[in-house]
C-alpha positions in Angstrom: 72.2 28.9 -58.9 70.3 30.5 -62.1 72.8 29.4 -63.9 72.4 25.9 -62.8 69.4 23.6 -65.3 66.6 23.3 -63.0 66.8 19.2 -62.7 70.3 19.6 -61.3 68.8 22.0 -58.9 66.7 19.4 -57.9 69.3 17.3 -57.6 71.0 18.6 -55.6 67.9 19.9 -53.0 66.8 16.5 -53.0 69.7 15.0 -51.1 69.6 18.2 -48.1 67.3 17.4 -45.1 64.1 18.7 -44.6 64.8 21.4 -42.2 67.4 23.1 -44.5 64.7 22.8 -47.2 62.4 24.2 -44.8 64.7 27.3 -45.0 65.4 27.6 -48.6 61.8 28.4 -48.9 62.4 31.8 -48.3 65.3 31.6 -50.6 63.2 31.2 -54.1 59.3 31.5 -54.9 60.3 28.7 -57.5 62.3 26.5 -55.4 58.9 26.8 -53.3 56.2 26.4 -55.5 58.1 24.1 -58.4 60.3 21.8 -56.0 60.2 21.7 -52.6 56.4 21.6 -52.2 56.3 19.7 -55.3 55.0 15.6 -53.6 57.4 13.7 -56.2 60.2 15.7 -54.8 59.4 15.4 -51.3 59.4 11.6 -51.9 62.9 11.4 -53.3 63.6 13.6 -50.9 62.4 11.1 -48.2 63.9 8.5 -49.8 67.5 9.6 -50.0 66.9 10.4 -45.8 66.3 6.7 -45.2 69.1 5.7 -47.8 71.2 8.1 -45.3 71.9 5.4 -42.7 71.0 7.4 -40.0 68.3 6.9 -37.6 65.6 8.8 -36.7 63.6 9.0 -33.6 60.5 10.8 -32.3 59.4 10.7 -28.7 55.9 11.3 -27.5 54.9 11.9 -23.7 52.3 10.0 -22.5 50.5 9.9 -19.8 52.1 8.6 -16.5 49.4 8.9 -13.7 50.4 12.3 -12.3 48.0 15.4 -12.6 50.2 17.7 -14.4 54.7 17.4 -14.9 56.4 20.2 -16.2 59.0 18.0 -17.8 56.8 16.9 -20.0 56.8 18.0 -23.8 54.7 16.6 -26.4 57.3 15.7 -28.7 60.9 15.7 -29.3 62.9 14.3 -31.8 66.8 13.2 -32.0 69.0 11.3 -34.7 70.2 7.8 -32.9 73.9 8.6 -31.8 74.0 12.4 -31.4 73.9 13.9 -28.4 71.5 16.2 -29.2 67.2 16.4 -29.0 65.6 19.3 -30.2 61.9 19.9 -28.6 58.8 20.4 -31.5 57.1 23.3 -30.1 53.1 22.3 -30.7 49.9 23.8 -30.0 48.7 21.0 -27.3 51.5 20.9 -24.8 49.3 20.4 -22.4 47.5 17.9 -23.3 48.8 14.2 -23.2 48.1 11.7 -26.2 48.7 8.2 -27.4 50.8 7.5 -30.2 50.2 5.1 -33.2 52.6 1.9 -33.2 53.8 3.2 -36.7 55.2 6.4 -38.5 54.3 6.8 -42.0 56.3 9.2 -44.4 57.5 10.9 -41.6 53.8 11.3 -40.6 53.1 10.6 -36.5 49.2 9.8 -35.7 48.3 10.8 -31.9 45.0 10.0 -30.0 43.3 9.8 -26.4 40.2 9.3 -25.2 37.3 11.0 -26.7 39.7 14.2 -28.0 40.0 14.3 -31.6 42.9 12.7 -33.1 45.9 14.6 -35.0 48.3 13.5 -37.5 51.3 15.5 -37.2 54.2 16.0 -39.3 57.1 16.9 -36.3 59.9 18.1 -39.1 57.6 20.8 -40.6 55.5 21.3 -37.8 52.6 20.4 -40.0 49.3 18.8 -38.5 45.8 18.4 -39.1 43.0 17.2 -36.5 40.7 14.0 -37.0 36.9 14.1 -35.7 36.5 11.4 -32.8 34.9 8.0 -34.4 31.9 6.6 -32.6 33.9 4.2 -30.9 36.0 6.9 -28.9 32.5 8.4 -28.0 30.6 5.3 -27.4 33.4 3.7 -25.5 34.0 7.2 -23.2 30.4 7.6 -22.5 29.9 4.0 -21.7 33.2 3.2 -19.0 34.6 6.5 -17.9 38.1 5.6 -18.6 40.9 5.4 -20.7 40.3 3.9 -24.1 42.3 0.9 -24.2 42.5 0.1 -27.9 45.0 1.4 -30.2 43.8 2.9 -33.4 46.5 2.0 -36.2 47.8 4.3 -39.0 49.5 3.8 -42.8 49.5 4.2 -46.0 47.8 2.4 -49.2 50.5 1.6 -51.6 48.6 2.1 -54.8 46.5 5.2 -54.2 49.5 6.9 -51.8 46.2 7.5 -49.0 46.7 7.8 -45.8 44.6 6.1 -43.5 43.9 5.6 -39.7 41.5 2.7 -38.7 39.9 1.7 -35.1 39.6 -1.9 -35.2 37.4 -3.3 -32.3 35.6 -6.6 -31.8 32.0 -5.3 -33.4 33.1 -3.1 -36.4 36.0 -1.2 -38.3 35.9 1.9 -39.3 38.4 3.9 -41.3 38.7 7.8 -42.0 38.7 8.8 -45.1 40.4 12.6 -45.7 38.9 13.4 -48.8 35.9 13.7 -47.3 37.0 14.4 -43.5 34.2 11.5 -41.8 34.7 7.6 -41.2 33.0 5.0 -42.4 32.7 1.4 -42.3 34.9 -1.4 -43.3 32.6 -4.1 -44.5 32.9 -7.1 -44.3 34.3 -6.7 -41.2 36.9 -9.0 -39.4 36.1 -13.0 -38.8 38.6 -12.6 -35.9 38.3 -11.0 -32.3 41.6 -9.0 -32.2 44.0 -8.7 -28.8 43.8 -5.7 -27.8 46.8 -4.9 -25.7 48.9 -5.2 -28.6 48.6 -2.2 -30.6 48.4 -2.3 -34.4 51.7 -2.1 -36.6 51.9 -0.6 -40.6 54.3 -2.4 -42.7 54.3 -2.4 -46.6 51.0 -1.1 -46.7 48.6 -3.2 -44.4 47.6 -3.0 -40.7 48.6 -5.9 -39.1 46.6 -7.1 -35.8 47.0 -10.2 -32.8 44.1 -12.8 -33.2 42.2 -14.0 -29.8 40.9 -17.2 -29.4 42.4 -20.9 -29.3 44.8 -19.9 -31.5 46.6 -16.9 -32.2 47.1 -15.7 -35.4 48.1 -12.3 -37.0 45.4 -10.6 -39.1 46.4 -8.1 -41.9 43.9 -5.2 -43.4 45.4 -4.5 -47.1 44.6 -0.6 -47.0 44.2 -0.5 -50.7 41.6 -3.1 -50.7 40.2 -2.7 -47.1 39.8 -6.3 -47.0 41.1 -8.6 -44.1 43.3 -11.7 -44.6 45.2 -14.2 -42.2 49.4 -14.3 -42.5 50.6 -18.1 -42.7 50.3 -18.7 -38.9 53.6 -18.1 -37.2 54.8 -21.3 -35.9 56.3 -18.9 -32.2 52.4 -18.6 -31.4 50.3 -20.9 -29.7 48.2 -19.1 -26.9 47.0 -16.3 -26.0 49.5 -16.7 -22.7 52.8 -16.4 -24.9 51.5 -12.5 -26.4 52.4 -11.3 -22.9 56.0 -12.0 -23.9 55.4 -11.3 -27.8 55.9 -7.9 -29.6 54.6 -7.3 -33.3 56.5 -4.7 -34.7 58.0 -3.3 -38.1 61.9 -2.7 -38.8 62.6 -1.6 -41.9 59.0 -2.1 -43.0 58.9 -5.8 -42.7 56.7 -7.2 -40.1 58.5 -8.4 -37.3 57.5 -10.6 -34.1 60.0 -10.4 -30.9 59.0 -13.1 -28.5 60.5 -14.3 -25.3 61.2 -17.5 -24.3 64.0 -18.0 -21.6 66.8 -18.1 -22.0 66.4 -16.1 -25.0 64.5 -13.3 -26.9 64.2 -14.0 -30.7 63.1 -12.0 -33.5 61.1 -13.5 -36.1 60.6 -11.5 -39.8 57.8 -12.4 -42.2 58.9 -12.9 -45.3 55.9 -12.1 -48.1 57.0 -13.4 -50.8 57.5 -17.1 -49.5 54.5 -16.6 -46.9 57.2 -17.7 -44.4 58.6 -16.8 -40.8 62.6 -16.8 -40.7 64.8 -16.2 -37.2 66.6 -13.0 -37.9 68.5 -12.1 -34.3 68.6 -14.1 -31.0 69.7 -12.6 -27.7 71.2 -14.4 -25.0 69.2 -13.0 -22.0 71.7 -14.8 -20.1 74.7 -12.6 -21.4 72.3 -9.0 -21.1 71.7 -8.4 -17.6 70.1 -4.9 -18.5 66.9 -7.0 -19.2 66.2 -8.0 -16.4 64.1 -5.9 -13.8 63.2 -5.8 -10.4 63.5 -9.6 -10.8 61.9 -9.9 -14.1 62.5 -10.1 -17.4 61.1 -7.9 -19.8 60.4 -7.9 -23.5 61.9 -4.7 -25.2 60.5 -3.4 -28.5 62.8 -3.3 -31.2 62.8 -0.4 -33.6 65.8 -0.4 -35.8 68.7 -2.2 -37.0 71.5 0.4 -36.4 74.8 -0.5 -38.5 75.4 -4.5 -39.2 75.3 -6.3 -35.5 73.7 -3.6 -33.2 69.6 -3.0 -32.4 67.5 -0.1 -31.0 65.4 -0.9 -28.9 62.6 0.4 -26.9 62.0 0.6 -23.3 59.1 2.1 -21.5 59.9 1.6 -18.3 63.4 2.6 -17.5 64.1 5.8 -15.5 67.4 6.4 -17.4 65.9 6.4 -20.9 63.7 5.3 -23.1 66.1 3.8 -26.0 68.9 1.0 -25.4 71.0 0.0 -28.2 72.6 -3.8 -28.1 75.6 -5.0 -29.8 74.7 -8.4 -30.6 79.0 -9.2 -30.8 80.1 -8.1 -27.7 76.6 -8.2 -25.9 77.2 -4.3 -24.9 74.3 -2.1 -24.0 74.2 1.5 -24.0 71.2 4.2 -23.4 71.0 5.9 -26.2 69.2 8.6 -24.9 69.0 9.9 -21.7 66.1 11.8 -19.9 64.4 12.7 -16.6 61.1 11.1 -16.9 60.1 7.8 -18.1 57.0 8.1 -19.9 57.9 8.2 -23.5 57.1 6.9 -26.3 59.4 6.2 -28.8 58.8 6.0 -32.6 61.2 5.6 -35.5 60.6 8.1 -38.2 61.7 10.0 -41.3 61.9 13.2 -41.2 60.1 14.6 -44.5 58.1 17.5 -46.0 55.1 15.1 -46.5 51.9 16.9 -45.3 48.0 15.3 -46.0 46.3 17.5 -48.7 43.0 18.5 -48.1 40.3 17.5 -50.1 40.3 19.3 -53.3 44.0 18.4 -53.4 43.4 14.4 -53.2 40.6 14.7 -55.6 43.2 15.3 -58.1 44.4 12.0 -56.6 41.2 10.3 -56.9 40.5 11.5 -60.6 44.2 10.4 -61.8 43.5 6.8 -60.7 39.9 7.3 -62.1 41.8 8.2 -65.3 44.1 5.6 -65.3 41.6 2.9 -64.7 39.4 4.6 -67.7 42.6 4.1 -69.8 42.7 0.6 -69.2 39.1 0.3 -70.3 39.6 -0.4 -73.8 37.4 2.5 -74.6 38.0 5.4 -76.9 36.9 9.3 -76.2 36.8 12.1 -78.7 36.8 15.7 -78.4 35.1 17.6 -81.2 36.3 21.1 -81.1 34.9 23.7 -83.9 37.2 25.6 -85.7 36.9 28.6 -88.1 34.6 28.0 -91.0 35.4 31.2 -93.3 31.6 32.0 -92.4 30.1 34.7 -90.2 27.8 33.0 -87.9 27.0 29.6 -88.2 24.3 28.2 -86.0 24.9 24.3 -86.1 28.5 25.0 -85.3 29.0 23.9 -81.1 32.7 24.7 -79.0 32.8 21.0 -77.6 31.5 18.0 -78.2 32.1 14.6 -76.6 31.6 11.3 -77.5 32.7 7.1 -77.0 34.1 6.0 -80.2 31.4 3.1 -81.4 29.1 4.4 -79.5 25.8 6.4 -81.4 25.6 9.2 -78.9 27.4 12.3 -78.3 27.4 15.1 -75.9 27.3 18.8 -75.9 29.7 20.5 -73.4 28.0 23.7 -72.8 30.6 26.5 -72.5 31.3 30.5 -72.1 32.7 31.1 -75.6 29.7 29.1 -77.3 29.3 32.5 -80.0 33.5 32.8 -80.1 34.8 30.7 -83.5 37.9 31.6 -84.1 40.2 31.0 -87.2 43.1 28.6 -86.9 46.0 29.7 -85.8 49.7 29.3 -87.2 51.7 28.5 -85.8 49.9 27.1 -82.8 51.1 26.1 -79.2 51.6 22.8 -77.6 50.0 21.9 -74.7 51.7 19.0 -72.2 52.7 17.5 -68.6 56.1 17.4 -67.0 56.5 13.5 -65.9 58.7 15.2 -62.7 56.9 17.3 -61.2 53.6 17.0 -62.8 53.2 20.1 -63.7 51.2 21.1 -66.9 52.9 23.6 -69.3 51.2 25.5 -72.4 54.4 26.0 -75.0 54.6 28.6 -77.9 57.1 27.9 -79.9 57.7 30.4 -83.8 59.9 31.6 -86.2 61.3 35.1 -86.0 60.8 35.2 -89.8 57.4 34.6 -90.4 56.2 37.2 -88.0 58.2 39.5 -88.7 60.2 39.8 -85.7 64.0 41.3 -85.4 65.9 39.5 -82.5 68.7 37.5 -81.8 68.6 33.9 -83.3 65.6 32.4 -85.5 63.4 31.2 -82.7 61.7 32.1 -79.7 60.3 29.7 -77.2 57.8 31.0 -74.3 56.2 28.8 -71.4 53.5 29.5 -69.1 53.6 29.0 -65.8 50.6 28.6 -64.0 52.3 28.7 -60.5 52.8 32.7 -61.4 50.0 33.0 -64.0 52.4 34.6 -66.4 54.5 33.8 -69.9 58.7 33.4 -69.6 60.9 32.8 -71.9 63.1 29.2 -72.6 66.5 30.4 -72.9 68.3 29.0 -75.2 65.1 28.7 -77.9 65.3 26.2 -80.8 68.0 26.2 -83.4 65.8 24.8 -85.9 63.1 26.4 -87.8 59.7 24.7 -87.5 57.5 23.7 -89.6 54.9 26.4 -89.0 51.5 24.9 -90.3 52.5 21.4 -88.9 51.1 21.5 -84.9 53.5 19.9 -82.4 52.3 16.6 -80.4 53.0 15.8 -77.0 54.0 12.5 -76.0 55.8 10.5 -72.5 57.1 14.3 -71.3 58.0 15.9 -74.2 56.6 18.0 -77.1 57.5 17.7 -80.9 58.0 19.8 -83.7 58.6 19.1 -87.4 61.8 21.1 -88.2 61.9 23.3 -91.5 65.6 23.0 -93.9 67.1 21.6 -96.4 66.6 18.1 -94.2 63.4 17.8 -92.0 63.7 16.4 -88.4 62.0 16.2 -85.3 62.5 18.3 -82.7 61.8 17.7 -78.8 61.4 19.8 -76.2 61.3 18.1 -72.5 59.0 19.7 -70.2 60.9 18.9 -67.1 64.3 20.5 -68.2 63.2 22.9 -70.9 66.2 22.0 -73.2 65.5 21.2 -77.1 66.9 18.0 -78.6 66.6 16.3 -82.1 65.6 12.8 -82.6 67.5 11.0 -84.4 66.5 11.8 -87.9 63.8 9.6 -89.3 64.5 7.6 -92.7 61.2 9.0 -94.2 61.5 12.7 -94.3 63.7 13.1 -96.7 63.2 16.7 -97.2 60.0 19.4 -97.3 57.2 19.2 -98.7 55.6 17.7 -96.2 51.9 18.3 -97.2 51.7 14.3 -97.3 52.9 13.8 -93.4 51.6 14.4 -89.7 52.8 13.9 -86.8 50.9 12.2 -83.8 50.7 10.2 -80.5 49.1 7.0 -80.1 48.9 5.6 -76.7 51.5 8.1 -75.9 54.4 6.9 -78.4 55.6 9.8 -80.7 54.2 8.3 -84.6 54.6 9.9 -87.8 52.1 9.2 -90.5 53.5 9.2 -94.4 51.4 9.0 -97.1 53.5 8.1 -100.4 51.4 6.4 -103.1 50.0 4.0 -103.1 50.6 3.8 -99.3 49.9 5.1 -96.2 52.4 3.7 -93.9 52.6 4.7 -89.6 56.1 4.5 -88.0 56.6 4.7 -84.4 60.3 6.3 -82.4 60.9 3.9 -79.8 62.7 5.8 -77.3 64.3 3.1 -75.8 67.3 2.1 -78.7 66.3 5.6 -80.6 65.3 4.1 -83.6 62.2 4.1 -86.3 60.0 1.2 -86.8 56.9 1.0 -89.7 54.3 -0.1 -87.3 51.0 0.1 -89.8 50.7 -0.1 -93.7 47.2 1.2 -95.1 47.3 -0.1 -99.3 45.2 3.1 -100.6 44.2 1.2 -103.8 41.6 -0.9 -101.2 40.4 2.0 -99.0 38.1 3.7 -101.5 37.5 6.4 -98.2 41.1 8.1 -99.0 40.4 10.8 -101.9 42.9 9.7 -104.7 43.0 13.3 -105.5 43.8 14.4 -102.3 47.5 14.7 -101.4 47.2 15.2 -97.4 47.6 12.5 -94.9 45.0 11.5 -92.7 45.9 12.1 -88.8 45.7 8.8 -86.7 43.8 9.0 -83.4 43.8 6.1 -81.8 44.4 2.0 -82.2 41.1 0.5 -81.4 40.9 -3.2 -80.7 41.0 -6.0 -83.7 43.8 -3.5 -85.1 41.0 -1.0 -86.0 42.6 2.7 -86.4 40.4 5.9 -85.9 41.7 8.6 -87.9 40.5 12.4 -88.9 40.6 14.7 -92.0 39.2 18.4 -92.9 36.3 15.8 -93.8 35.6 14.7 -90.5 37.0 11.6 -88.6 36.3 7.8 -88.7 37.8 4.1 -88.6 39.2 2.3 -90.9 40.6 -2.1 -90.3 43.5 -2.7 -91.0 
C-alpha cells in the first residue's frame, strides 16, 4: 500500500465499512491520524454506506413494566435481510432509556427521566453524556413519574452542529456542546405541541404535531433556531385523527402515515413546492397482519427497502419488532425476530462520526466566523518586520495588524519581539489541504545553490504536524525554482516560479503531494524576472508583470487552464511607481470600486484603478 498515492488510499478506505476501518487503525498511524479520523473522510465514508443500498437498523430496549429482564440489552444492531444481530456491549446495560425518533450520522440520542442523556455512536462504541435540562428535573420532582415528552435530536445543515432540544408548552431549550449547558430558544413557539408524538429530524429541522383546533406541523430550522409552520397538510384536521397519524422521516424527507379505513397512506412533504404528495397506500383489507386483537394499528414506517417493499415498525408484536410489506403481492415477513417485545427500532448509518468536544468545534465556530469575516468586504493586513542590515533597531515590532482604510493599527505582542531575522532564500510555503484540511509548511530548494550532492536537482520536505516532524516528497520537482521569487498558495495548491531557459509555474497539491506545471503562461518568456511576482487574490493564482509603460495582472483560471489579463495599471499616470525602479509591485488585495492594495520594499498602499 506505500506504493499506492495517498488519495487512492483514500479511495479505496472510503468505500470499506466502519467496522473494518475500525480495525485498520491498528494497521497505520497515518491511516489513523490523516484519514480515517480525518471528519471529511468519515463523511464520504458515510455517504458511500447509505449509497450501499443496504439498510441499517439499531434496536434500543425500553422499558416494558417489569423490574428487571435478562433479555434485555441496550442496543443491537443488524443490516435489514441478514440473519444476523450483533449486541453493542455499553456501559449502562442496566439501565433502560428512551430513544430519539431520529438517527443522525449514525449518531443515536437516548434519554429517561431525570438521568442524564447520552448520544451514542453504536458502530464505534463512541458516546458522550448530556447534563439533565431543567425540564427533566422540574418535571421529575414535580409528578413522580415517567417523563412523557420526547426530546428530539439533528443536525444544522450549515454549521454541521449537533443538537438535542426539549420542546414543551412553556419554553425550549437546546444544548449546545461547545459549551456543554442548555439554554433557551427565544422566541419560543406560538404553538402548544402534541406531545405523544415524538419529534422527527429531516433535512436539518425538528419537526413537531400542533394542538389546538387545528393541527398543524411545526418545524425548528436548527441553523436559525427559529420556528415556522409547514403548508398545513390537507390529511389533518383534529387532534382525534393524530391517534391514527405517524410523522416520520424516510430517506430524510418528512413523512406522515395516517390511517383511515380501509387504508393506511403515506404522505411526503415536498419542500421545494411547499406541497404534500401520496407516495404508498396500503390496502388494510388485503394485510391481515395489521390487524390486532380486533384492532387495527398504525405501524411506523422506516425505510423503503428495494423498489415496492417498506420496513416498518412495530412495537407491539411478540414475534418482532420489524415487518417488511411488499406492496405487489401484499406479502409480509418479520424481518427480525426476537424474544421480547420492547424495542425500539431506529434506522441508522453506521459511521465513524463522533461529537468533538469543545476545543475541537471551536475550530468549527472560528471557520464560519472566518468565512462570514470574508464576506465582509473588509481588508486585514499583517505587518511582519523583516531584517534591516542594522543591529538593534528599537521602532522595529514582530506583528502588526490593521483594517485596510482604517487609521488604526495594532501591536501583537509576541515571544521573539528582540529576534529580527534576515530574509531567507529560498523560503518555504505555508498552505491547507482542501481534503483533509490539514495545514502543511513546504520547503522546497535547489541542490545547486546550497551546495548539496544528491540524486536529482531538487529536494521537497513537508511537515507534518500530526508527527511533529519533517519527511520528504518523493518524487521532488523536476524543475529548478526560482530561488528569490517566494511561492503563493492558492485553492490547495502552492506555486513556484520555475528557473531555465523557459520560466513556468510550478504546482504542488497539498492533498496528493505530486508537482504539476501550469500550462505555461504567455508572459514569461524567459528570466529575468526582477519585473514579475507572483500572488493570490481572493485565492486565484495571479501573476503581476511590469513591462514599460505597463503594469498589467493576469489571473490562471483553473477551470479551462488558460491566462486572462485581469488589470492594466498605465505607469505614465501613477507618479507613486518609481520610473527608475525596475521591480513590480506585489498586489494584495482588490478592494471595492476596483481599488487594489499593493506593497513594495517601500511599504504598501492603494492605488484606483
Amino acid at each position: 500500500m506505500e506504493l499506492l498515492p495517498h488519495d487512492v488510499v483514500e479511495y479505496i478506505l472510503e468505500r470499506l465499512d466502519a467496522k473494518t476501518l475500525l480495525k485498520f487503525t491498528a494497521v497505520s498511524k497515518q491511516w489513523k491520524s490523516s484519514i480515517i479520523q480525518c471528519r471529511s473522510f468519515q463523511t464520504r465514508q458515510m455517504l458511500h454506506r447509505k449509497q450501499s443500498g443496504k439498510t441499517d437498523v439499531v434496536l434500543v430496549s425500553l422499558y416494558d413494566g417489569s423490574g428487571s429482564n435478562p433479555n434485555i440489552e441496550a442496543l443491537r444492531t443488524l443490516v435489514v435481510g441478514s440473519t444476523v444481530s450483533v449486541k453493542i456491549p455499553t456501559s449502562w446495560e442496566n439501565k433502560f432509556y428512551q430513544v430519539c425518533n431520529s438517527s443522525c450520522d449514525g449518531l443515536i440520542c437516548l434519554y429517561y427521566r431525570y438521568d442524564p442523556s447520552i448520544v451514542v455512536n453504536p458502530t464505534t462504541r463512541w458516546h458522550r453524556t448530556i447534563p439533565p435540562c431543567n425540564y427533566q428535573l422540574e418535571a421529575f420532582d414535580r409528578i413522580r413519574q415517567l417523563v412523557s415528552r420526547s426530546p428530539g435530536f439533528g443536525k444544522d445543515k450549515i454549521n454541521g452542529t449537533y443538537k438535542p432540544v426539549w420542546l414543551y408548552n412553556s419554553a425550549e431549550v437546546v444544548f449546545d456542546f461547545t459549551t456543554n449547558a442548555w439554554r433557551y430558544i427565544v422566541p419560543a413557539s406560538p404553538y402548544l405541541i402534541y406531545h405523544s408524538q415524538d419529534p422527527v429530524h429531516c433535512d436539518g429541522s425538528l419537526h413537531w404535531f400542533t394542538k389546538g383546533d387545528e393541527t398543524n406541523i411545526l418545524a425548528l430550522d436548527l441553523h436559525t433556531e427559529t420556528f415556522q409552520v409547514i403548508p398545513r397538510p390537507p390529511f389533518l384536521h383534529s387532534l382525534l385523527l393524530l391517534i391514527e397519524s405517524i410523522i416520520c422521516s424516510i430517506h430524510d424527507r418528512l413523512c406522515v402515515s395516517e390511517r383511515i379505513w380501509p387504508e393506511q397512506v403515506i404522505w411526503s412533504f415536498d419542500s421545494e413546492d411547499k406541497t404534500w404528495k401520496k407516495i404508498y397506500s396500503i390496502d388494510l383489507k388485503t394485510t391481515p397482519y395489521w390487524r390486532r386483537n380486533n384492532i387495527w394499528r398504525t405501524f411506523t414506517p422506516l425505510s423503503v427497502l428495494g423498489k415496492d417493499k417498506l420496513l416498518f415498525y412495530d412495537g407491539e408484536s411478540s414475534d418482532g419488532p420489524l415487518v417488511t410489506l411488499d406492496l405487489k403481492t401484499k406479502y409480509y415477513d418479520i424481518a427480525y425476530k426476537c424474544n421480547f417485545k420492547a424495542y425500539k427500532a431506529l434506522c441508522y448509518v453506521p459511521s465513524l462520526i463522533s461529537i468533538l468536544y469543545r476545543a475541537t468545534w471551536n475550530c468549527c465556530y472560528h471557520t464560519t466566523q472566518m468565512l462570514r469575516r470574508k464576506q465582509s468586504g473588509k481588508t486585514d493586513v499583517v505587518l511582519v518586520s523583516s531584517y534591516d542590515d542594522s543591529a538593534s533597531n528599537p521602532d522595529i515590532e514582530a506583528l502588526r495588524t490593521l483594517v485596510v482604510g482604517s487609521s488604526v493599527s495594532v501591536k501583537i505582542p509576541t515571544k521573539w519581539e528582540n529576534k529580527i531575522r534576515p530574509l531567507v532564500s529560498p523560503s518555504p510555503g505555508f498552505g491547507k489541504e482542501k481534503i483533509n484540511e490539514t495545514y502543511k509548511v513546504v520547503w522546497l530548494y535547489n541542490h545547486a545553490e546550497i551546495g548539496l550532492k544528491r540524486k536529482g536537482i531538487t529536494t521537497c520536505e513537508v511537515f507534518d504536524f500530526t508527527t511533529k516532524a519533517w519527511r520528504y516528497i518523493v518524487p521532488a520537482s523536476p524543475y529548478l525554482i526560482h530561488q528569490h521569487q517566494s511561492p503563493v498558495y492558492c485553492d490547495g495548491s502552492l506555486h513556484w516560479l520555475t528557473e531555465g531557459d523557459e520560466t513556468n509555474v510550478l504546482s504542488l497539491d497539498l492533498h496528493t503531494e505530486t508537482f504539476q506545471v501550469i500550462p505555461k503562461p504567455p508572459f514569461l518568456p524567459c528570466l529575468p524576472l526582477l519585473g514579475t511576482c507572483m500572488c493570490s487574490l481572493h485565492d486565484r493564482l495571479c501573476v503581476s508583470e511590469r513591462v514599460w509603460p505597463e503594469q498589467v495582472i493576469w489571473s490562471f483560471y483553473s477551470e479551462d487552464k488558460t491566462w486572462k489579463k485581469i488589470y492594466s495599471i498605465t505607469l505614465k499616470t501613477t507618479p507613486y511607481w518609481l520610473s527608475n525602479c525596475i521591480m513590480a509591485f506585489a498586489p494584495l488585495s482588490v478592494l471595492q470600486n476596483d481599488t487594489i492594495s499593493q506593497s513594495s520594499i517601500l511599504g504598501w498602499f492603494i492605488c484606483n484603478i
